[in-house]
Structures are given as structure tokens and as C-alpha cells.
ZAMARGU-4260 file (C-alpha; in steps of 0.2 Angstrom, whole numbers, plus 5000, padded with zeros to 4 digits):
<rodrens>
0) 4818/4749/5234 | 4810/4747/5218 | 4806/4728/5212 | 4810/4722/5193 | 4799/4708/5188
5) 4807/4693/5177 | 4793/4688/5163 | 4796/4670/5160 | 4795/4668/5141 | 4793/4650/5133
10) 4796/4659/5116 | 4811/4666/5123 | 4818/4649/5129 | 4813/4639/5114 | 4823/4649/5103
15) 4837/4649/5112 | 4837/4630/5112 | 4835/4630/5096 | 4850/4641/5093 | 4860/4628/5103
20) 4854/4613/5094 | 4859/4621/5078 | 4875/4629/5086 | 4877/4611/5091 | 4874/4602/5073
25) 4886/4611/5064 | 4899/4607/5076 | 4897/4591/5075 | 4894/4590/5055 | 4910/4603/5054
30) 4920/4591/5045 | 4906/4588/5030 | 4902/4607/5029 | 4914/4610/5014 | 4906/4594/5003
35) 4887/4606/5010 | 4896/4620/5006 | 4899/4617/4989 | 4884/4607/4984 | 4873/4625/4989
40) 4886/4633/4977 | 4884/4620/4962 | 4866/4622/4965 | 4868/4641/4962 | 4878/4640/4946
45) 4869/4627/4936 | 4850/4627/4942 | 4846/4641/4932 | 4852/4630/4917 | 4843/4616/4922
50) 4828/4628/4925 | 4831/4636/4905 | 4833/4618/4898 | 4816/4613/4907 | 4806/4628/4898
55) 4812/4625/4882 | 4813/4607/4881 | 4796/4603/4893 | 4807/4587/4898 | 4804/4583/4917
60) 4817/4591/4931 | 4824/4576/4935 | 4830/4574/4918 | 4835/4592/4915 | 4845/4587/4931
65) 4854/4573/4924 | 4860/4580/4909 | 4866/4597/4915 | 4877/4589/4930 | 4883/4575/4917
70) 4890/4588/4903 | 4903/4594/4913 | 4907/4577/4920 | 4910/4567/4901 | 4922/4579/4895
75) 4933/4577/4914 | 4928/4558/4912 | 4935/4557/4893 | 4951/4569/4899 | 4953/4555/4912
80) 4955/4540/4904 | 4964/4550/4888 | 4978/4558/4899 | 4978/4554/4916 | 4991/4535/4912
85) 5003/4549/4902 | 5002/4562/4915 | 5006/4548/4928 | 5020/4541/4919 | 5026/4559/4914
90) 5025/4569/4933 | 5039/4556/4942 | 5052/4563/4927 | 5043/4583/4929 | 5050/4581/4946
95) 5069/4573/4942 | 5070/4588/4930 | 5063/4601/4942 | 5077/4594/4957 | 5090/4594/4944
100) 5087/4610/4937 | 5087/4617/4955 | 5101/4609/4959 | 5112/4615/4946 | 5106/4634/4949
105) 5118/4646/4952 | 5107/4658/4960 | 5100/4648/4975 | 5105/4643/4992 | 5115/4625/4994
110) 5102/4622/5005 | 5089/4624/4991 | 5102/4615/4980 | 5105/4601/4990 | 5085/4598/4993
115) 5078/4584/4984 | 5060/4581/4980 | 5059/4564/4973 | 5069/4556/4990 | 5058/4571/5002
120) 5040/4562/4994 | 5048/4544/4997 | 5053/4547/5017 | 5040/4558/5018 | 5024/4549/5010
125) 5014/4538/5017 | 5006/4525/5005 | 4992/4519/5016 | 4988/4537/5022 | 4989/4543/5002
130) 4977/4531/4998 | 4964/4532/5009 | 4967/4551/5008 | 4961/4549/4989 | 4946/4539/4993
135) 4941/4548/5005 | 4942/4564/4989 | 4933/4550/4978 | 4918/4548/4989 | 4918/4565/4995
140) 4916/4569/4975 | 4904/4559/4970 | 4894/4564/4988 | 4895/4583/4981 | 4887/4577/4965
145) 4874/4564/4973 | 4870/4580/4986 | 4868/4594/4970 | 4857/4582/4962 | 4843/4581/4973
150) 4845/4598/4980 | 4843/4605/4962 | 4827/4592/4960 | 4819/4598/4979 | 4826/4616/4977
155) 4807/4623/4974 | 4801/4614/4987 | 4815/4617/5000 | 4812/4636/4995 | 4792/4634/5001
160) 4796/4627/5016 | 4810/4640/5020 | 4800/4656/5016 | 4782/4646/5023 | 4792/4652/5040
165) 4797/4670/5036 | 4785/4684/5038 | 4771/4688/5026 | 4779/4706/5023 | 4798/4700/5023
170) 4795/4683/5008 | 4798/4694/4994 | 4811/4701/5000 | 4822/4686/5006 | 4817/4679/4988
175) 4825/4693/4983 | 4841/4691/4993 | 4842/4672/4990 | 4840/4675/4971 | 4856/4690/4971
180) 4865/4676/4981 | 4863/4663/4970 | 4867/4675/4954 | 4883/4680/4961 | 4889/4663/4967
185) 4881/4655/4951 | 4891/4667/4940 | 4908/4667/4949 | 4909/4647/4949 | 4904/4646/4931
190) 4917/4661/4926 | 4930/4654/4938 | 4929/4637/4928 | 4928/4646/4911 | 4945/4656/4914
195) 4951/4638/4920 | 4951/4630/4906 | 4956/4645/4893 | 4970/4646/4906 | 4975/4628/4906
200) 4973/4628/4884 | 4985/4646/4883 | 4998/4639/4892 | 4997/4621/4885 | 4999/4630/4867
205) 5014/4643/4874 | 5023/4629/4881 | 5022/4618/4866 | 5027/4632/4853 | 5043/4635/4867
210) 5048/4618/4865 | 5046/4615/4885 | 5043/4598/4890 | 5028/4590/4899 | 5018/4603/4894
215) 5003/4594/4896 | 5004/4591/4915 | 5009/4611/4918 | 4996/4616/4910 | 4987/4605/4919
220) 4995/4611/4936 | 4992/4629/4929 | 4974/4627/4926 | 4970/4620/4941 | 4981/4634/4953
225) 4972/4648/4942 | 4955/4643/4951 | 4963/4652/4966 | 4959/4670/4965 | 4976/4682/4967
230) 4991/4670/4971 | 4984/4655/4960 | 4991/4661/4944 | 5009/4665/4953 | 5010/4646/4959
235) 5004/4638/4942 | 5017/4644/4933 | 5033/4641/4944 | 5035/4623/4939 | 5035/4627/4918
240) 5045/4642/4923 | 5057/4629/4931 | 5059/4616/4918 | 5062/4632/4905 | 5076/4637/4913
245) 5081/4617/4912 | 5078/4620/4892 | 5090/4634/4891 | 5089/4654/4900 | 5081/4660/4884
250) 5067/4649/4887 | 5065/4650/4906 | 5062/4669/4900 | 5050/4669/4887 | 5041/4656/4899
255) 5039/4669/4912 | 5034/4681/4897 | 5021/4668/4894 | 5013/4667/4911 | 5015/4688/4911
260) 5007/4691/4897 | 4992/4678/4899 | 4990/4684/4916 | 4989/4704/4910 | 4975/4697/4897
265) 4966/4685/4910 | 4964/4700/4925 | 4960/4714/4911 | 4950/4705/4898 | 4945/4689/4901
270) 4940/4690/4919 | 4929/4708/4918 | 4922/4701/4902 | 4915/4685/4910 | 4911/4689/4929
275) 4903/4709/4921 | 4906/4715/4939 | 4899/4698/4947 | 4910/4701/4960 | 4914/4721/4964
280) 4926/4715/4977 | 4941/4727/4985 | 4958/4717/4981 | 4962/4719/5001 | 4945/4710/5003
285) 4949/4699/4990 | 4966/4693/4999 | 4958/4693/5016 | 4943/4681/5010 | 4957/4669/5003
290) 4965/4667/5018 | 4953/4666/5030 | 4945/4654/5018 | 4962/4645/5015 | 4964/4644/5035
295) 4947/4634/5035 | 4945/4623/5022 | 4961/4624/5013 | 4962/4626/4992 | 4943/4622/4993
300) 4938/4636/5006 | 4949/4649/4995 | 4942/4644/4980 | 4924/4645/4988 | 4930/4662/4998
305) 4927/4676/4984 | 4906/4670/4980 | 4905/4671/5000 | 4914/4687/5003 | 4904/4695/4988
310) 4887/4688/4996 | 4890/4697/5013 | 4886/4716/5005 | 4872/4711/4998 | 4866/4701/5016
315) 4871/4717/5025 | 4860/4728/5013 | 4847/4718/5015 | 4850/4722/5038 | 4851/4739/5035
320) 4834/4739/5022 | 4826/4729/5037 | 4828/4739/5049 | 4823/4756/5038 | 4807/4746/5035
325) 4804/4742/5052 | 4811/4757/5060 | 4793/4764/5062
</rodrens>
């Protein structure tokens, strides 16, 4: 009877602890994985900024750093203080006119008739839930930013160290793969905000020239549901569309025209024009991204779904050039 001998491999078991360990950690760190998540993807989009601003300017990183991640936040800060008191004061009115408007429709359900929003939020809402439910956004914010900063400022560094443990013949390229990666994700998140706000000015204008009211906060509503890839720009516009009908029918229709139109120019126009193929992405691919991402984080894993989904072709290229190279 023949006799297989076990070789006992401490190489073996040491990576299979460590593979536990790690499994381990990032069960136990699941529920900050979306703030780690998306400081590795504003690291992406704004480093090589901070990397052009550095050779240009010859001011140290840490600088650089300061300045890039605080443009984007003055003009949200100014926004803030501006409009945020008349948004407030104008949203508890959006919503009277969107429960009256729906309960004088003649083309929907007396169950939808008879649903009112404003008296759902009250039984429903839980003050002391809400509120710590928006600290817990606040800190989780200004976490993401503290997070970006000083992955930016180590990100050299943090590369070293990563690529001091690959092999000599793999560093160039994982470099490689890490700097596609990043290019995508970069250019996605940076386009994705772009189209945002064009989306969120377009409609603000239509809805003022229509004569719709509180066109301000959906706009607003629009711009922030068209970060959301496929179903966003559908959502975004049902409030406006809503209140138009609340206006007159003729409104309620050049609304929908509105939305339509901008949404024909956004997918055929703006969106090649800015992303230039950044994401080559089947639309089945697309939707199944956003739901599984949606399933996991919510809005945040859909919006942060589509640099992922476009990043795994280029990892699985990278397997299958592996294994060519070491095939012999």
C-alpha cells in the first residue's frame, strides 16, 4: 500500500493565518469600510492634481494638499450657509404641495390618494434617531476628509512599502495596475461630480423659466439623485415633475420635456465627452454593479459601484498576463 507523506510548511501555515487575521479585520472594521472606501477613491481623483499643483508651484505636499481638498469644500460651505435656512424653510411646503397635488389626481389609486407624507414623516420619524443619524454623517464626513488628507500626504510612501513586498519582476507591473485603477476611479468621480452640478444648474434654470416653484430645492434633489448611474436621473426629476402638474398639465409636461431632453444630452454628450470611454461598461453590468453596490452600502455603494465594476477588467487582465508570463 503506497504511503503519502505530509510536508509540514510553516510558510504554508503563516499565510493562512494571516489570511484569517485579515479575513478577520475587515469583518470587524465592516461598518467603517464605506468611509475607507471612499477616502481610497478621493485619493484617486484628486492626487494627481495635487501631484500637478506641487510641480508647477514647488509648494510642499502638505500644502498642495490643503488646498486641493479645500476648493471643493468653500464653494459647498458658501452654498451652505447661502441656501440651506431657505431650503429648510421652503422643503416642509415642497411636501404639502406634493401630498396635495397627489391627492387631487385623478389618475391614481385612493390608496395613493389618501397617503400623506407630512403626517407618515411625523408618526414615522424619530427625532433622537434623526439626529444622531446626522451626526453620525457629520463625523463620518469630516472622518473621510481627515482620512484623504493623509493618505494623499503618505501615498508615496504607502506605495514603497506595498510594492517593497511584491516581486522584483511583478513591481512595474502592479504600478501599472494601481496607476489604470486610480485613473479610472479618478476620472469617474471627478466627471460624475461635474455632470452633478451642470445637471443641478440645467434644471434649476428649466424650472425657473417654467414658472415651477421651489425650484431651488429640486434642483437640488435632481442633482444630487443624478450622481446615481441609470435610475438617478429617473428619481431626481419625479418631485419637479409633481409640483408641475400642481402648476397646471401644460407644465407638469414641459417639466417632463425638461428632464427628457436634459437626460438625452447628459447620456449622449455630456457624459461620453467627460468620462472619453473612462468607463467601457455594458449597461447590464452597469445595473448589476448598482444593485449589488446599493444592497451593500446603499446610495454610497451605488454611487461608488461603477469605478469598482470598471476596475475589475483591468485586475483580471492583469491574472491572465500573470499567468502568460509565468506559464513557462
Amino acid at each position: 500500500m503506497e504511503k503519502f507523506e505530509h510536508v509540514f510548511s510553516w510558510e504554508a501555515l503563516t499565510r493562512i493565518v494571516i489570511m484569517g487575521v485579515l479575513v478577520f479585520l475587515c469583518w470587524k472594521t465592516f461598518s467603517i469600510l464605506p468611509v475607507i472606501l471612499v477616502s481610497l477613491v478621493l485619493t484617486a481623483a484628486f492626487y494627481p492634481a495635487v501631484k500637478k499643483l506641487q510641480n508647477k508651484t514647488k509648494m510642499p505636499l502638505i500644502l498642495c494638499i490643503f488646498l486641493i481638498l479645500i476648493i471643493p469644500i468653500i464653494p459647498i460651505v458658501v452654498f451652505g450657509f447661502i441656501f440651506i435656512p431657505r431650503i429648510a424653510r421652503e422643503i416642509p411646503v415642497l411636501l404639502g404641495s406634493i401630498n396635495n397635488v397627489i391627492g387631487h389626481s385623478q389618475f391614481l389609486s385612493s390608496f395613493l390618494k389618501d397617503f400623506n407624507i407630512i403626517t407618515y414623516l411625523q408618526s414615522h420619524l424619530d427625532y433622537t434617531t434623526a439626529t444622531v443619524n446626522i451626526t453620525l454623517v457629520i463625523v463620518s464626513i469630516i472622518t473621510t476628509i481627515i482620512l484623504t488628507f493623509f493618505l494623499m500626504y503618505d501615498l508615496e510612501r504607502l506605495s514603497k512599502l506595498f510594492l517593497s513586498n511584491v516581486a522584483s519582476k511583478e513591481k512595474g507591473k502592479i504600478k501599472e495596475l494601481i496607476e489604470e485603477i486610480s485613473l479610472v476611479t479618478g476620472k469617474y468621480i471627478r466627471g460624475n461630480l461635474l455632470i452633478s452640478v451642470i445637471c443641478g444648474i440645467i434644471v434649476y434654470i428649466g424650472l425657473v423659466l417654467l414658472h415651477v416653484p421651489f425650484a431651488l430645492p429640486l434642483a437640488l434633489f435632481a442633482a444630487i439623485f443624478d450622481l446615481l448611474p441609470l435610475v438617478g436621473q429617473t428619481i431626481g426629476a419625479i418631485p419637479a415633475v409633481i409640483i408641475g402638474f400642481g402648476v397646471s398639465p401644460i407644465t407638469g409636461v414641459l417639466v417632463i420635456v425638461l428632464h427628457l431632453i436634459y437626460q438625452q444630452v447628459e447620456n449622449n454628450i455630456i457624459s461620453p465627452m467627460i468620462y472619453n470611454k473612462a468607463l467601457n461598461l455594458f449597461p447590464s453590468v452597469v445595473f448589476l454593479s448598482v444593485l449589488i453596490g446599493a444592497s451593500l452600502f446603499g446610495i454610497l455603494g451605488a454611487f461608488l459601484s461603477l469605478p469598482v465594476a470598471a476596475s475589475i477588467p483591468v485586475i483580471i487582465d492583469y491574472s491572465k498576463n500573470y499567468k502568460m508570463r509565468h506559464s513557462s
